[in-house]
N, C-alpha and C positions, 0 to 999 in steps of 0.2 A: 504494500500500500504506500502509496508516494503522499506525503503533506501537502496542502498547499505553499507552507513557509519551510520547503526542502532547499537546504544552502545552493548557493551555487558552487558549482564543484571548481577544485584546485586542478589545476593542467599542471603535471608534472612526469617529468622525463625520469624515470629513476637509471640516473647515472652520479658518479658520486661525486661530481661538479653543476649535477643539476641545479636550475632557480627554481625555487617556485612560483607560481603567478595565487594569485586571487584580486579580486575586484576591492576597493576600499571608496570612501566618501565621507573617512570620517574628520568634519572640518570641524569640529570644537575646540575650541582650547581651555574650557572649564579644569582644572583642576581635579578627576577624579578620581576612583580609590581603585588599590589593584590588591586582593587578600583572595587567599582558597578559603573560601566560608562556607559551611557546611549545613544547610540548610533542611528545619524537618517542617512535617503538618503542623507542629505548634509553634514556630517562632513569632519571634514580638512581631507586634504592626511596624511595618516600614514607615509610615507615615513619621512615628515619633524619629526615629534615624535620620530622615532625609531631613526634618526640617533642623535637626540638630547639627546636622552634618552642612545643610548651606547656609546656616548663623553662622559656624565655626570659622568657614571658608571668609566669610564676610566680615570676621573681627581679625581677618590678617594673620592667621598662627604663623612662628619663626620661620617653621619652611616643612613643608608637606611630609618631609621623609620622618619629621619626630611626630609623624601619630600615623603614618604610613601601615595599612593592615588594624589599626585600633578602631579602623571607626564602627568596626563590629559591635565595641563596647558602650557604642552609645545603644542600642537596642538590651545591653546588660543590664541598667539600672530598672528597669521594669519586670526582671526575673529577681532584685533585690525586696527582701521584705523583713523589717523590723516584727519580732513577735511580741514586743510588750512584753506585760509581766514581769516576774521578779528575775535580777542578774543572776542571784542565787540558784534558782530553778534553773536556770539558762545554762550553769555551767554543770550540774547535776546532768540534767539533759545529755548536754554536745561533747563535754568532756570529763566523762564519770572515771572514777581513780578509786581504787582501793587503799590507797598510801595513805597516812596521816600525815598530815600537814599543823606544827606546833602553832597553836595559838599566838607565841611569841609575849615578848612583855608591854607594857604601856609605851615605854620611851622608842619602841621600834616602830608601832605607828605611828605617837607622834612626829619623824624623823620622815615615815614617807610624807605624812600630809606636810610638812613643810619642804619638803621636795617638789609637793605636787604643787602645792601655793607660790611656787618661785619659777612655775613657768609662766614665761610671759603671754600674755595674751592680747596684743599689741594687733600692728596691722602689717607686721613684718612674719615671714613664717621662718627665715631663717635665723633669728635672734631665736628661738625657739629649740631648737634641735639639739643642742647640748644639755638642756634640761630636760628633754623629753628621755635621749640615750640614759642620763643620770637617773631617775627616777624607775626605770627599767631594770635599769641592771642593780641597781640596790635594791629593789623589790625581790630581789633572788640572797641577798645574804643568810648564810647557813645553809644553802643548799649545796650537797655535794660537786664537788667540781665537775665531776662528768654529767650533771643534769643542771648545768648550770647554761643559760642561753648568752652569746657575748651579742651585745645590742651597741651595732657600729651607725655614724651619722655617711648615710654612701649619696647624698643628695650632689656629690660632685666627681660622683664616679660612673662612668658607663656599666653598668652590667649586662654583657651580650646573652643576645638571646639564640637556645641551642637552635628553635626552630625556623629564625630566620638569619640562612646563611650572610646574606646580601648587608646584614645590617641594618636593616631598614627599620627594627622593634626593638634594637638597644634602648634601653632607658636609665635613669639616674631618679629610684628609687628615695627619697625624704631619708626612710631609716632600713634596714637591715639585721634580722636578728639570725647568726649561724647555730647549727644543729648545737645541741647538747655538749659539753665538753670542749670546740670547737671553738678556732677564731680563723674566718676569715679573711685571710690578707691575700689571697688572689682574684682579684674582681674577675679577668680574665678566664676563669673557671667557669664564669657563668652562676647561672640560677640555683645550682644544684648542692650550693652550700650552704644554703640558706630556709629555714623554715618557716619564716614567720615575716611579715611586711608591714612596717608603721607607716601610717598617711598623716601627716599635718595640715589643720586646716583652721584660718582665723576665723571664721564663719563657725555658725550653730550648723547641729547636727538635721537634716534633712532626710535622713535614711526611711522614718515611718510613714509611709507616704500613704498609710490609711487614717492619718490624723487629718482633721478639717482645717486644723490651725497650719498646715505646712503645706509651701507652695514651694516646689523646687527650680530655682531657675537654669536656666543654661552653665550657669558656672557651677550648681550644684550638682548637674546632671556629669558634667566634665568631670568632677572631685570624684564622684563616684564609681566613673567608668576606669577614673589613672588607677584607683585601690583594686576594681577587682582585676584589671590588666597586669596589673603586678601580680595578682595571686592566682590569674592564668597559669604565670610564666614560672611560680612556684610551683603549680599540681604539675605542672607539663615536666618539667626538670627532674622533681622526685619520682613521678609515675606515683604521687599518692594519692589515695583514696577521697579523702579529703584535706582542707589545710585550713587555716585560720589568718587573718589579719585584724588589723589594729585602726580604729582610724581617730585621730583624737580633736577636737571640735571645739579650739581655745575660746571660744567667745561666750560660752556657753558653762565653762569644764567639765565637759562630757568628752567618755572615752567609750565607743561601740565596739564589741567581740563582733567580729562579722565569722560567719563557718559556711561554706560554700564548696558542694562536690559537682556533679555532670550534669545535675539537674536543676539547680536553682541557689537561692544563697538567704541563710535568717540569721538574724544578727538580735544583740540585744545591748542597749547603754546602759549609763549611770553616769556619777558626778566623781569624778576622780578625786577628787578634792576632800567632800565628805567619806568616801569609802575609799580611799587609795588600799586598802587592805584584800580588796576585790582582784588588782591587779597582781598581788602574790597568791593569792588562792588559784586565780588563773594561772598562770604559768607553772606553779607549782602540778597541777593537773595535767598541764601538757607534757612535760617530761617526766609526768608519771602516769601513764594510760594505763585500762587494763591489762591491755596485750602488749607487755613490752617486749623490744626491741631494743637493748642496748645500743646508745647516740642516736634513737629514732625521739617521734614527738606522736601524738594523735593523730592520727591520721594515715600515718607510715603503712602501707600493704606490707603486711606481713610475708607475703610469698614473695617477696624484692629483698634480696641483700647487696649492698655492696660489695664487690671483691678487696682480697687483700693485695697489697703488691706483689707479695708469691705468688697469688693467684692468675691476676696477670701476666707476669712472665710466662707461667706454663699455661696458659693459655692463648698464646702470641707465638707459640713455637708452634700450637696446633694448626694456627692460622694462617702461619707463614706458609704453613703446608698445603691446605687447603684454598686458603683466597690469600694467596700473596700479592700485598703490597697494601693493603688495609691494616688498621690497627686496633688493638684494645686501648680504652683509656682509663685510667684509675677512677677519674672523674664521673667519667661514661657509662663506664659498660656495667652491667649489673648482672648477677642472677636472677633468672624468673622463673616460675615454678610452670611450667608445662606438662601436657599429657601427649605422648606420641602412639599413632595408632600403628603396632607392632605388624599387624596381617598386609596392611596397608606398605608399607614400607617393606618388606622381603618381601612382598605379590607371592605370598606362598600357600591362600587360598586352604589356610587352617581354622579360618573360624576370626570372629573379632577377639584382639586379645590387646590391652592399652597397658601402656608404662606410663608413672606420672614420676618425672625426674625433674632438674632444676638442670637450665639452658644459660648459656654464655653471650651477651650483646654484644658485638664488636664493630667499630666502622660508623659513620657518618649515618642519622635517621634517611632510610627510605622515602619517608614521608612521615610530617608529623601537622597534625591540624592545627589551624589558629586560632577555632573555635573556644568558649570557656562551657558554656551550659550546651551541649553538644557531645555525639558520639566520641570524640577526644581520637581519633585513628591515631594510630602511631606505629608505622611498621620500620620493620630494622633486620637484617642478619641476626641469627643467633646461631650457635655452635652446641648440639648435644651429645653425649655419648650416650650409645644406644648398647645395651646386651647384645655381643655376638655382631654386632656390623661396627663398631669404632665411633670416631666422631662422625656427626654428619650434620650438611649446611640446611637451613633454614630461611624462608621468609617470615617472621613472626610480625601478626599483625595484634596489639593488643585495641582494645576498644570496650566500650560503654554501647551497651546493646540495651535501645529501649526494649522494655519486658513485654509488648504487647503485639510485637515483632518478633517470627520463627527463627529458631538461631540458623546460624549460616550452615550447619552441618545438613540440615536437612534436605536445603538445596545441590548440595555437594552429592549427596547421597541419591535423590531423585536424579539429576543429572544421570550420573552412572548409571542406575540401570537403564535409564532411557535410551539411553545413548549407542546402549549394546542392543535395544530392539530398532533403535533408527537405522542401525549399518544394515541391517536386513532387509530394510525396506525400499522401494523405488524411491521415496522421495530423499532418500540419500545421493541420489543420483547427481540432485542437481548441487551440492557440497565439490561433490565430486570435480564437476568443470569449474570450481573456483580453483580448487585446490586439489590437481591430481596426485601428490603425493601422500594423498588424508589417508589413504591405508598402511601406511607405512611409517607414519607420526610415531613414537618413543612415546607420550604424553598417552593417560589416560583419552583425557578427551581433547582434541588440536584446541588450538587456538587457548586453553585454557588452563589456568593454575591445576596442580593436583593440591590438593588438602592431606594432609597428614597427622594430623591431631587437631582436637576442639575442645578445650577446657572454661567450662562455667565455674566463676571463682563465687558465684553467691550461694550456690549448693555446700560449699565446704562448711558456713556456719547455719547451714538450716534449723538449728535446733535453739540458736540466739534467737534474743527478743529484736524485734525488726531494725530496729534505732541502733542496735549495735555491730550489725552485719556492714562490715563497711566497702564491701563489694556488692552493695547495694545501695544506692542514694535514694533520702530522705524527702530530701527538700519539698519538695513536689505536695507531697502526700501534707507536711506540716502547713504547706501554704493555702490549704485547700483547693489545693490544683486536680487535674488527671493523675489519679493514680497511678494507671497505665501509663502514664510515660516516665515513670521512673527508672531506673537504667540499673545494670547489672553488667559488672566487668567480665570479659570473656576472653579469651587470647585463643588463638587457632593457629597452625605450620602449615605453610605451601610450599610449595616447589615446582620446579628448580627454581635456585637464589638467580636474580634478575636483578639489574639495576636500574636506577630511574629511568623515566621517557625522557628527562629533558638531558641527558648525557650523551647525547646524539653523537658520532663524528662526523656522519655529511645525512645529507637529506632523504638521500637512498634509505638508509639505516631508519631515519625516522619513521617515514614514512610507511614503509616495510612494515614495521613495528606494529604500527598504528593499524595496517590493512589485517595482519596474522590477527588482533584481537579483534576487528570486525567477525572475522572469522568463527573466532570463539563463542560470539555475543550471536551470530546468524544459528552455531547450533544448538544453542540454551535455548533459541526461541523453539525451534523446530522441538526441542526436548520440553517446552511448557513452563520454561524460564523467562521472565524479563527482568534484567538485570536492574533498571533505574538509577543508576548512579555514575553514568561513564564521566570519568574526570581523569585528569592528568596523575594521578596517586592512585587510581586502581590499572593501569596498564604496566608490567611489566617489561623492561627489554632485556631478551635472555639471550644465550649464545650457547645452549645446548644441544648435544648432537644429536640430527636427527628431531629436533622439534625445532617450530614455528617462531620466530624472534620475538614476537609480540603474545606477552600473556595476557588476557582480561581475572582479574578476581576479585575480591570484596564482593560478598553477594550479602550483606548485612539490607540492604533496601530490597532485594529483589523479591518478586510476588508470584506465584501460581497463575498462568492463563493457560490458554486452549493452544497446543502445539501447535507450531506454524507461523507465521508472520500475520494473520490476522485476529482480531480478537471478537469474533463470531460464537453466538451461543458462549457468550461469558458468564458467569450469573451475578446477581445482586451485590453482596457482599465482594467479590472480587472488584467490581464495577467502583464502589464506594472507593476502596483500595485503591484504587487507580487513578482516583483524585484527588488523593491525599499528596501536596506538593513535595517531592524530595529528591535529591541531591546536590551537587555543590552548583553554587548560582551562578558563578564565572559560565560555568557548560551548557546551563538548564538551556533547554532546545525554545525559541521563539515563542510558540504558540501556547506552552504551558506559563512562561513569563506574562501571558496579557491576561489583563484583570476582568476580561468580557463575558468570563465564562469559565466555567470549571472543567479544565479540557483532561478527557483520562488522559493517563500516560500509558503510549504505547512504541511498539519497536520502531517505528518510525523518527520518533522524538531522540531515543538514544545515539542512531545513526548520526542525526544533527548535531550531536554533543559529541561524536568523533571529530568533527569538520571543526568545531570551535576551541577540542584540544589541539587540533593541530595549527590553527591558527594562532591560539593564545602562547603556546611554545615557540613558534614562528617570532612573534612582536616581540616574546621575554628573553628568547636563550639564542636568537642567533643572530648576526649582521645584517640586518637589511636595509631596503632604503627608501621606508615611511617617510611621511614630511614630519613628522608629531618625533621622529628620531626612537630615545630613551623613553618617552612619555607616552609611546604610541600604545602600548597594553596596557597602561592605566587608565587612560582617556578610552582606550574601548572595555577594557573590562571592567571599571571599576566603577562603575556606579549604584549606591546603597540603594536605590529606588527599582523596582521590576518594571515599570513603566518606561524610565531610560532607559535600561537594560535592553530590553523591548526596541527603542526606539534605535539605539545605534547601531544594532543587529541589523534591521531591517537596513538602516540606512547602507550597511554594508552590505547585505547582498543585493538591494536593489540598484544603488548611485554606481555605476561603473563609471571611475574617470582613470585614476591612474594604479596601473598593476603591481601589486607587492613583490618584488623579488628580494628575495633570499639567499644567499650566500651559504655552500656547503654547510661549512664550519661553525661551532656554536660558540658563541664569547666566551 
């Protein structure tokens, strides 16, 4: 079935000096955003984003690249919610502890409240920060040195962010507090040192936004969006469950615990001043959780350890074996608790038989989302050893799987058998003339990842009370939100290990890539798969022998329909399904971007979102010669609005003036 808003196609010569052409028109010069944002049925109204996003534009910020990918987080403070109530309850609640924590004597609280009475509350935030560090870190006196947090002033330090290579989401955080024991002094390190993030702000606290009495304005919507950006860029770093931040509201002396996982964020204040004894009970709490973890906090996934330096080395010799010229990093790489499906991996056709062992990350993220309240993807190489076959390499994809969504295995599973009653049939035929080598593929199914383990980490504590499963977010449920969209951590192996799409060396290779997982995606339909998600992070480029260079995976979005390419006799409930708007919005195919109508999604739509990865890689990762230069993939992909989105789309396949060419090589 052909759309009406079917791309115009790219003329290209696959030779490995080829240009590419396509049609462009895009004469804006607005300013706009260029983020892989991960889009579900329940995201915020864009309405509030866009108009916050063309004030912003409008009050001149220093220069684009410092909120560059953040303007997602103006759609954040509407998943923020203040619960009221007592602090007390709040941290009973979010950070329950078994430890006792000494009452202490008079002359120690009185010592914090005159700590907390000596910050200023002026109209300056940086006269500020010194007393705020002070008041922090003497709020831990008596606590043992290895659960002790060191709270540094980093407001003039870059802290680069792991998941954007480019630079573009560095930020220079107010305050800083390093793990338990810990100080510190590599900013360079990244995020990943760090557990805890303080926000200053001379203004009152605006976070209850179900009070009558509070009106949040655009600088308060900003305040709120830098905090939970920084505690993006902390859960992303740790891979934790959850995390907590700090945000303190000098005008006012209110200090809010904010606690925020995959699905939303509740927080609760008080007067730092009157109770400063609230902020040692806190922290005290935090580096004394139920489930500890030596130099962890609350929140810490227990099934993540860091490696030791022994650990690394002999693990870097395996590596050198296996993927040389990658590396482990002390920083980086971690252990993660995995299940590998044993029958699956020897193809020895003994029955299902799983191993759950703990797996080695090594090497630069795959892909890692920018999303905060969102499925969180994150894939990466991992290294396991397996009984009886030695090490072996991995895709590990971890993710936040809303619960009202069939896990990925299932489709991995359907797949497979179908796939063995499609080779028998005639309408395998027509496979055949794309791809006459499809008999001969090495891959389960061509064109597409094999799966090799799928581990649900919310099952492990089923027998805990809901609030304590931390492979399973809250938020949702306390906000009296959709239950069902509460999420549940999952981690799944594929194979063969592939590396990104945008690592191209000429266009040949790209593009190649790009046609092999068309491939993939044409026989999941035929098998009663539609994937919904095609984006530049679920195609693999692999160089394995004997299989197809371009993998398609992630089927966390994909839905049950009627085999084939059309979606004839669907029924009801699938039909609903189908309307439901998802995957990442740089890709989303035209006709589901327009607000006219609730258009289902079908294999036609995904096709389109091939033509716009290869596009959007085109403008991001290789030489060519747009008039827009640098700007040219911001200016087309980036706009927070689905109606732009919409608009410059069209404008690019319809306005034919001057041809995009492309240069082999990628910058």
């Amino acid at each position: 079935m052909v759309s009406s808003h079917t791309p115009a196609s790219v003329e290209t010569e696959l030779q490995d000096d080829s240009d590419i052409e396509s049609t462009d028109s895009c004469d804006s010069e607005s300013s706009h955003l260029d983020s892989d944002v991960e889009m579900s049925n329940h995201s915020s109204s864009t309405s509030v984003s866009t108009q916050i996003g063309r004030k912003a534009q409008a009050e001149n910020c220093e220069a684009f690249d410092e909120w560059l990918g953040r303007h997602t987080a103006f759609d954040w403070p509407c998943e923020v919610g203040g619960l009221g109530g007592n602090i007390e309850d709040f941290l009973e609640k979010f950070v329950p502890s078994d430890a006792c924590l000494s009452a202490g004597d008079s002359s120690t609280e009185k010592k914090l409240v005159d700590l907390a009475k000596a910050i200023p509350n002026g109209r300056l935030e940086l006269q500020t920060y010194d007393s705020i560090v002070t008041l922090l870190n003497k709020s831990q006196e008596g606590f043992d040195s290895s659960k002790t947090i060191t709270f540094q002033d980093t407001h003039n330090q870059t802290i680069p962010d792991i998941s954007s290579p480019s630079g573009d989401q560095n930020t220079k955080p107010d305050i800083l507090g390093a793990y338990p024991g810990q100080f510190a002094t590599l900013p360079k390190q990244g995020w990943s040192q760090y557990c805890i993030t303080v926000e200053a702000n001379v203004g009152r606290d605006t976070t209850d936004v179900d009070s009558k009495e509070v009106h949040r304005s655009l600088r308060d919507e900003r305040r709120i969006a830098r905090l939970l950006e920084d505690g993006r860029k902390l859960i992303s770093a740790s891979l934790s469950c959850y995390v907590f931040a700090i945000g303190m509201y000098l005008a006012t002396n209110e200090m809010r615990i904010y606690r925020f996982d995959r699905s939303g964020c509740v927080s609760c204040g008080f007067n730092y001043v009157q109770k400063p004894q609230i902020i040692r009970k806190f922290l005290w709490k935090l580096v004394n959780p139920k489930h500890m973890i030596p130099g962890t906090v609350a929140g810490w996934d227990e099934t993540i350890r860091i490696p030791t330096q022994a650990e690394v080395s002999h693990m870097q010799n395996e590596i050198d074996r296996l993927c040389p010229g990658l590396q482990a990093d002390r920083y980086q790489s971690r252990w993660l608790k995995v299940q590998v499906n044993l029958s699956k991996l020897k193809n020895n056709g003994e029955g299902e038989s799983y191993y759950d062992t703990n797996g080695f990350t090594f090497g630069p993220p795959l892909y890692q989302s920018s999303g905060m309240f969102s499925r969180a993807t994150f894939v990466i190489r991992i290294l396991v050893k397996v009984p009886g076959c030695g090490y072996h390499t991995f895709v590990l994809k971890d993710v936040w799987r809303e619960r009202h969504r069939k896990p990925e295995y299932v489709f991995y599973e359907t797949l497979q058998q179908r796939y063995t009653d499609l080779k028998a049939s005639s309408e395998f035929d027509w496979i055949r003339k794309i791809y006459s080598n499809i008999d001969n593929d090495a891959g389960s199914i061509p064109g597409l990842a094999d799966q090799y383990g799928y581990l649900d980490l919310s099952t492990m504590n089923a027998l805990l009370p809901p609030d304590d499963r931390g492979h399973t977010t809250v938020t949702r449920r306390l906000m009296k939100k959709k239950i069902s969209y509460e999420r549940s951590r999952c981690r799944s192996l594929a194979g063969p290990v592939g590396g990104r799409l945008e690592d191209f060396a000429t266009t040949k290779e790209l593009v190649t890539a790009i046609r092999d997982a068309v491939v993939g995606h044409f026989i999941a339909c035929f098998c009663g798969v539609l994937h919904r998600d095609i984006s530049v992070g679920n195609i693999l480029k692999v160089a394995a022998p004997g299989r197809l260079t371009g993998l398609l995976h992630d089927f966390d979005h994909a839905t049950f329909v009627p085999c084939g390419l059309t979606l004839d006799n669907t029924d009801e409930k699938t039909l609903r399904e189908l309307k439901e708007k998802t995957g990442t919005f740089v890709f989303m195919a035209m006709e589901l971007l327009s607000e006219y109508e609730k258009t289902r999604h079908e294999p036609h739509h995904d096709l389109e979102s091939f033509y716009w990865v290869l596009i959007w890689i085109l403008l991001r990762h290789s030489e060519h010669e747009h008039a827009h230069g640098d700007k040219a993939c911001r200016n087309m992909f980036g706009d927070p609005d689905e109606t732009m989105s919409y608009n410059m789309k069209f404008t690019w396949i319809v306005h034919r003036v001057e041809p995009l060419k492309s240069k082999a090589m990628h910058l």
